[in-house]
C-alpha positions in Angstrom: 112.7 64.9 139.1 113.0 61.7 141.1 110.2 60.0 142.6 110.2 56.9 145.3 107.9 55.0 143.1 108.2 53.6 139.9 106.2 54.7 136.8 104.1 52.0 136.8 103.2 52.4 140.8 102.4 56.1 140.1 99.9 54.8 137.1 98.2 52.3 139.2 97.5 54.9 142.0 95.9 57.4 139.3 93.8 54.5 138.4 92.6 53.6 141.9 92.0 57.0 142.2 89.3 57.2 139.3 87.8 54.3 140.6 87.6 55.5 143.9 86.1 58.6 142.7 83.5 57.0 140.9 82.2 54.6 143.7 82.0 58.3 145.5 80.0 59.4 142.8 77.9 56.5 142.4 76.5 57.0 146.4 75.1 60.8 145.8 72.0 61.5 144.6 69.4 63.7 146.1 68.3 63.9 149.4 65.6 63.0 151.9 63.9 66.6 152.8 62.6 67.8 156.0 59.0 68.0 154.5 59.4 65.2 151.9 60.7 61.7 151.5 62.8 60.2 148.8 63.1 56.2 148.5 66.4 56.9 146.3 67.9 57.0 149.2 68.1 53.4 149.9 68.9 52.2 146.2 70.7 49.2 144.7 73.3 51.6 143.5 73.4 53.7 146.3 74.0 51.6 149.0 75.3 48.6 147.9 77.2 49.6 143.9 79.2 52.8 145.0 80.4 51.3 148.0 81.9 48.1 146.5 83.2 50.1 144.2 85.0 52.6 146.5 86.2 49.9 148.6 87.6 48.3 145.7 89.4 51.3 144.5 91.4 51.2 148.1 92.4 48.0 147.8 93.6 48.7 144.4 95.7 51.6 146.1 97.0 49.6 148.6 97.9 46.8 145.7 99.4 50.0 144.0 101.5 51.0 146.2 103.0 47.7 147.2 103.5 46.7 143.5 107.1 45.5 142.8 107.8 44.4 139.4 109.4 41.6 138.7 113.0 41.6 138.0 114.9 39.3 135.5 
C-alpha cells in the first residue's frame, strides 16, 4: 500500500497523537456537583499542564505533517 506521506511523517503524527491524548487526559478529573464543591477543579495541572500539553501536541502535528526530509 502507498501512502502520501513518508514513514517518518506517519511516525511523527502517531507521536503527536499520544501527546495530545495525554494533555486530554491530564484536564479530567472529577467534577464540581450540584450539592458539593470540588477545588480540583481549578488545579495547576488541570488548567494550566494539560492544556500546554495538548496545544503542544498540535503543533507537533502540524510540524508533522509539514516535515520534509532533507535530501542529499
Amino acid at each position: 500500500m502507498k501512502y502520501n506521506l513518508p514513514k517518518i511523517n506517519l511516525i511523527l503524527i502517531a507521536v503527536s497523537l499520544i501527546v495530545i491524548i495525554v494533555g486530554f487526559a491530564l484536564m479530567t478529573g472529577e467534577p464540581s456537583g450540584a450539592t458539593e464543591y470540588n477545588p480540583d477543579i481549578f488545579s495547576f495541572r488541570r488548567i494550566t499542564v494539560g492544556p500546554m500539553i495538548a496545544l503542544f501536541g498540535f503543533v507537533m502535528m502540524i510540524a508533522a505533517i509539514l516535515f520534509k526530509k532533507k535530501e542529499k
